[in-house]
C-alpha angles and dihedrals in degrees: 000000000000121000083225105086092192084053087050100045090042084060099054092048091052098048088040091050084047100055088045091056086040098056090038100056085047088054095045090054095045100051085038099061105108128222123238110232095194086046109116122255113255113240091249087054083047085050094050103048098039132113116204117201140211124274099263115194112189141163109272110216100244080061093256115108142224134236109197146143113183124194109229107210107198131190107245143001092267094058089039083057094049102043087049082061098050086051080130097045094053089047092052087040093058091033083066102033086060105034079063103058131066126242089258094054083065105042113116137353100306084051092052093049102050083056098054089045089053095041093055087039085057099042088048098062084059093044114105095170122044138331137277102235087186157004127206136198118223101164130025127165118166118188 
């Protein structure tokens, strides 16, 4: 390049010393970026953290019965492990939630909603590890 070797050897280190504050400001801003805690899951984080159950079919109080599968979405692995454990649990947690309501609690959206608040109420009291941030019902017949 030059016919200098101490020019030449000052240039390396300068564009050395460059790249290496480059590639440390980009590295800084990327680690830095904060997550947003209240930020709403996307649907591939829902997918991963969700437990899908059975279809349970039970007898309704009011003699009528239900036909349902709900989706659980947790917060973390550890909580997705646990509640595939309890599959039992949850299942035994939804059968008495709805033995225990009539055919009319459950008419209609509002109906639907107080149960999936009670049901991850409910599942969060068994949960150790982790919370349940949401269930959702994905198949509902009441008859």
């Amino acid at each position: 390049m030059f016919k200098n070797k101490l020019v030449n050897i000052m240039l390396i280190i300068l564009i050395a010393l460059t790249l290496v504050g480059v590639v440390s400001v980009v590295l800084v801003n990327q680690f830095r970026a904060e997550v947003n805690p209240y930020a709403e899951p996307t649907i591939d984080d829902i997918v991963s953290l969700s437990f899908e159950t059975e279809e349970i079919t039970t007898n309704l109080r009011s003699n009528d019965f239900v036909r349902a599968k709900f989706l659980i979405h947790v917060d973390n692995k550890n909580a997705l492990e646990e509640i595939q454990k309890r599959d039992f649990q949850v299942e035994n947690i939804i059968i008495r939630s709805l033995a225990g309501k009539e055919a009319t609690d459950l008419v209609g959206p509002e109906g639907i909603d107080t149960l999936e608040a009670e049901l991850q109420e409910e599942i969060n009291r068994l949960m150790q590890t982790g919370a349940v941030v949401k269930v959702y019902t994905t198949q509902w017949v009441v008859q």
